[in-house]
C-alpha positions as CSV (number, residue, x, y, z in Angstrom):
1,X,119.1,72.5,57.0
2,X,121.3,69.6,58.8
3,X,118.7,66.1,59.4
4,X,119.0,63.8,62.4
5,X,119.4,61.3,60.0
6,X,122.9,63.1,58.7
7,X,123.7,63.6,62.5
8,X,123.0,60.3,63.7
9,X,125.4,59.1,60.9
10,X,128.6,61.4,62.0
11,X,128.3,60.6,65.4
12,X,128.1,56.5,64.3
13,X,131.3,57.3,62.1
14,X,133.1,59.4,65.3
15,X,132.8,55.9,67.6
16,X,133.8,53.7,64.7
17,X,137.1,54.8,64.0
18,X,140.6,53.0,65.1
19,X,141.5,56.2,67.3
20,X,137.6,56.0,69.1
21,X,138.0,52.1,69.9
22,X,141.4,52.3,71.1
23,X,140.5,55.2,73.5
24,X,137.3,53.3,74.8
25,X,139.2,50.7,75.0
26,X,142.0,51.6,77.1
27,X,139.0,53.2,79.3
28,X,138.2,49.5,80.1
29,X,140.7,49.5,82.9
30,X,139.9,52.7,84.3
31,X,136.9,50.6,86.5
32,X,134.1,52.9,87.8
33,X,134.1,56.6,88.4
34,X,133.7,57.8,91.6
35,X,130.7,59.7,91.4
36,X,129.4,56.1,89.6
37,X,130.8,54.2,92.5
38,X,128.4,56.2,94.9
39,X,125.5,56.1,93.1
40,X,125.6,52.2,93.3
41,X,126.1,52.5,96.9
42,X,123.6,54.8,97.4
43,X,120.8,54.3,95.0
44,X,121.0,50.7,93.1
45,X,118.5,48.2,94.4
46,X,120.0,44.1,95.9
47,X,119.3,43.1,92.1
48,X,121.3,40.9,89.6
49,X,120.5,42.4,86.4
50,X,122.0,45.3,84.3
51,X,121.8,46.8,81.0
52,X,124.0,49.1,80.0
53,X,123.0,50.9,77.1
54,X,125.7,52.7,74.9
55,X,128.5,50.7,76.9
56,X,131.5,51.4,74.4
57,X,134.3,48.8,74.7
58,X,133.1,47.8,78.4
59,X,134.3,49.8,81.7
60,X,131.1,49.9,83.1
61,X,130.0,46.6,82.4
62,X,133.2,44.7,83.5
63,X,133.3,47.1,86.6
64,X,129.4,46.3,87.2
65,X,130.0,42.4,86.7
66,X,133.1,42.4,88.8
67,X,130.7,43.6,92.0
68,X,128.3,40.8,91.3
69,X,125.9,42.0,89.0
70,X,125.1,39.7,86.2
71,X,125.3,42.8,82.7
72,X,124.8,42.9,78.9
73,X,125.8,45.7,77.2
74,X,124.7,47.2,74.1
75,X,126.3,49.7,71.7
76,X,125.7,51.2,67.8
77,X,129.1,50.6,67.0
78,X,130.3,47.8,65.2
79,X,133.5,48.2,65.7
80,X,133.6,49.0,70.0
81,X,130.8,45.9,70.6
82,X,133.8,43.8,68.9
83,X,136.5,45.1,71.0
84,X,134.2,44.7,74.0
85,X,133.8,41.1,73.1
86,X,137.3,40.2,72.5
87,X,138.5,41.8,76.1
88,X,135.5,40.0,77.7
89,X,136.8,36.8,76.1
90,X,140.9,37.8,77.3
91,X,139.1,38.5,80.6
92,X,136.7,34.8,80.5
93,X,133.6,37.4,81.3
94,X,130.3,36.4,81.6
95,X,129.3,40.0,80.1
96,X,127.0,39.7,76.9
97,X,127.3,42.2,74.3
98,X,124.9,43.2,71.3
99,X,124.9,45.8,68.6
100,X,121.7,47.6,68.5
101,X,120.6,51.4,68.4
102,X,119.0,50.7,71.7
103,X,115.0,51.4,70.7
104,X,114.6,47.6,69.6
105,X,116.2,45.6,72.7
106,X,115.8,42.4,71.9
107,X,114.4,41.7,75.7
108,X,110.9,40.5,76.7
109,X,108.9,43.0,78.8
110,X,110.0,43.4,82.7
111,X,113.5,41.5,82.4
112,X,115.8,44.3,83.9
113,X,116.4,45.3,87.4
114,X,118.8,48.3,85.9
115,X,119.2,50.5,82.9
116,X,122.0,52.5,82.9
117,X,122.7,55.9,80.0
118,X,126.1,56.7,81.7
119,X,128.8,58.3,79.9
120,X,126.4,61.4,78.7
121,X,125.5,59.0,76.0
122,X,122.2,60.5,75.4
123,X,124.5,63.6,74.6
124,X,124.8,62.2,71.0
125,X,121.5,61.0,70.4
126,X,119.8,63.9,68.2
127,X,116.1,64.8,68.8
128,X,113.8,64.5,71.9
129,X,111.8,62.1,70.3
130,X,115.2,59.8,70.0
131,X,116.1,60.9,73.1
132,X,112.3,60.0,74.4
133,X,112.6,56.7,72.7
134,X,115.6,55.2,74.5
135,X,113.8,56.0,78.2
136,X,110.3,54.6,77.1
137,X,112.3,51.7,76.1
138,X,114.1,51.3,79.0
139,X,110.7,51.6,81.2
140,X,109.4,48.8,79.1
141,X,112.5,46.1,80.2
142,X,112.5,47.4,83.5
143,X,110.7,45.2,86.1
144,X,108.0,46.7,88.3
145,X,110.4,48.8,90.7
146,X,113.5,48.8,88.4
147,X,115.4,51.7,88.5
148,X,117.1,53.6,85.4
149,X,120.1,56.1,85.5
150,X,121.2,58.7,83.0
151,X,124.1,61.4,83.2
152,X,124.0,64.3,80.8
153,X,126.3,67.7,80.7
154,X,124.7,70.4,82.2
155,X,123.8,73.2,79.3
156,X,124.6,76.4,80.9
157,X,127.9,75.3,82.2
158,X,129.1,73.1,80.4
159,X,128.8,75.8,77.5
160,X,130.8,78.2,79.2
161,X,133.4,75.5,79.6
162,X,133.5,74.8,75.5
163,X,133.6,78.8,74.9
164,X,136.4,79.2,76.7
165,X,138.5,76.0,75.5
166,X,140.2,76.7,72.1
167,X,140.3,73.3,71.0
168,X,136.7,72.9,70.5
169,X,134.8,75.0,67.7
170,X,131.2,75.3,67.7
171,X,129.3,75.5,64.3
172,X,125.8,76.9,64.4
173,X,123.6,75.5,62.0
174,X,119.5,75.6,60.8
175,X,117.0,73.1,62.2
176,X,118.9,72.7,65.7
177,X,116.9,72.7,68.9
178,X,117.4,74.4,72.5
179,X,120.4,72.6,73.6
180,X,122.0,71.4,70.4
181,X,125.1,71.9,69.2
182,X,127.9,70.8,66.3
183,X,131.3,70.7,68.1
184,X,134.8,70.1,66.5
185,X,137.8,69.6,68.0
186,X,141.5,69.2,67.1
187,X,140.5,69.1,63.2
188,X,138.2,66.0,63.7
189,X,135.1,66.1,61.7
190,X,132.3,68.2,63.4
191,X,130.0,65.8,66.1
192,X,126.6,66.4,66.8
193,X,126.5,66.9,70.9
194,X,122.9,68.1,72.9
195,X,123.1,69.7,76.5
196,X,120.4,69.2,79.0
197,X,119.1,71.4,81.6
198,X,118.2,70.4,84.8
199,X,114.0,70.6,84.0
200,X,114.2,68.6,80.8
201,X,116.3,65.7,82.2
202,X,113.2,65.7,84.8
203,X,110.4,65.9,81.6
204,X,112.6,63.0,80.1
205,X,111.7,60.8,83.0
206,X,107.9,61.9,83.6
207,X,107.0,61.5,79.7
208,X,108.7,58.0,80.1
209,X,106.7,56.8,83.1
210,X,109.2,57.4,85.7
211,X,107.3,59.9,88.0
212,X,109.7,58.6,90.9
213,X,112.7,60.7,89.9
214,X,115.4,62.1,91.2
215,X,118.3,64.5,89.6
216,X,121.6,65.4,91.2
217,X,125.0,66.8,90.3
218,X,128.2,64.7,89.6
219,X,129.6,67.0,92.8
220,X,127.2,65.8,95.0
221,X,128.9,62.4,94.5
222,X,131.9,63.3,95.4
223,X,133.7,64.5,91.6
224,X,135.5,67.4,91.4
225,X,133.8,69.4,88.3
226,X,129.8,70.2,88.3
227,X,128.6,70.1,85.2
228,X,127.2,66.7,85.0
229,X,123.9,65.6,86.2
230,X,122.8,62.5,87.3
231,X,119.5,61.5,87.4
232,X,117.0,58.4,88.5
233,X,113.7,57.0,87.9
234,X,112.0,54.3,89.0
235,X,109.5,52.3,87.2
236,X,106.3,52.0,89.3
C-alpha cells in the first residue's frame, strides 16, 4: 500500500531536479496569467502584504511585487527557493524567499493581507489532512478580513483530458483516496497528483474557517480551458 510519506517524497524529488528548476524558472518571465490578472482586479483587497505559498522559482511573486504589493514566497524545494533568490538578486527585488513545507510559517498570528495556493499546488500535497493543514494555516497569518486564494484542477474533467492524452499514464494503486491519482509522463518517474471537485474545494474553506467563500472557473476569468477552479475565502 503506497504512504503519503513515500508520495510526499516523489513529488519533493520531481521539483528538485535540473530540468523542474529551469522550467520554473524560465516561467519567471511569463508574469501573471490572465485569469490571475482578474482575480486581483476583481477580488484582492487595497493591501500590501502577500504570501505566496508554493511559489516555485518566482512568477507570481515578481509579478505581485511589480503591482506594488510587498511578497515573500515560500516553497519545499531546495533547489527552486535558490533559483528564486538568485533572479530576485539579478532583478534587486525586494521579494523574500523561504524554504518551508508551508504548515510551520515562520509568521506571527494576523500578519498577512493575502495567501495565495496558485499553480494547483495543492494538487501535489497528498491527504486531506495535508491538504487541511496548509488552509488552517493560512487562516491563522491572515489578518481579520484577509482573503486566501487557491486553484485546483477540476476532477471530472480534467480526467477525461489525461485519458485521452497519451503521454500521461495513470497507475492505480491501494490506499489512494477519491480524487487521487499517480501520473507519469514522458518516462519521468510516476508523481503523486489529487483532483478536486467543486464541493470539496468549498469543505476545504469551511473546515478552515473561511465560511465567506467563493469558487469559480478559470473561464469565468477570461482563460480559454475550464478545468481549473478558483476559489476564495475570507477570514472573518
Amino acid at each position: 500500500m503506497v504512504e503519503a510519506k513515500e508520495l510526499r517524497r516523489g513529488v519533493l524529488a520531481s521539483y528538485s531536479t535540473a530540468d523542474a528548476v529551469e522550467q520554473y524558472t524560465q516561467r519567471v518571465a511569463e508574469g501573471l496569467r490572465k485569469y490571475e490578472k482578474a482575480a486581483i482586479d476583481q477580488f484582492f483587497p487595497l493591501s500590501d502584504k502577500v504570501l505566496v505559498v508554493g511559489c516555485g522559482a518566482g512568477r507570481e511573486a515578481f509579478a505581485l511585487e511589480a503591482l506594488g504589493y510587498k511578497v515573500k514566497g515560500i516553497d519545499i524545494s531546495e533547489n527552486l527557493i535558490t533559483a528564486a533568490r538568485s533572479i530576485a538578486n539579478q532583478r534587486h527585488s525586494q521579494v523574500e524567499f523561504e524554504l518551508t513545507n508551508g504548515t510551520n510559517i515562520s509568521e506571527p498570528d494576523r500578519t498577512y493581507d493575502i495567501v495565495i495556493f496558485w499553480s494547483q499546488i495543492l494538487a501535489n500535497v497528498p491527504t486531506k489532512e495535508a491538504r487541511q493543514a496548509l488552509l488552517q494555516e493560512a487562516f491563522r497569518i491572515l489578518v481579520a478580513g484577509g482573503l486566501a486564494s487557491l486553484t485546483v484542477h477540476d476532477r471530472t474533467r480534467t480526467l477525461k483530458l489525461l485519458e485521452a492524452d497519451s503521454r500521461y499514464e495513470r497507475i492505480n494503486q491501494q490506499g489512494l483516496d477519491d480524487g487521487d491519482v499517480i501520473l507519469k509522463e514522458g518516462g519521468k518517474d510516476p508523481v503523486f497528483w489529487h483532483y478536486f471537485d467543486e464541493s470539496e474545494v468549498q469543505d476545504l474553506f469551511v473546515e478552515s474557517g473561511f465560511h465567506d467563500s467563493w469558487i469559480l472557473r478559470v473561464s469565468e476569468l477570461g482563460e480559454s480551458w475550464d478545468n481549473v477552479f478558483i476559489g476564495f475565502g475570507r477570514k472573518p
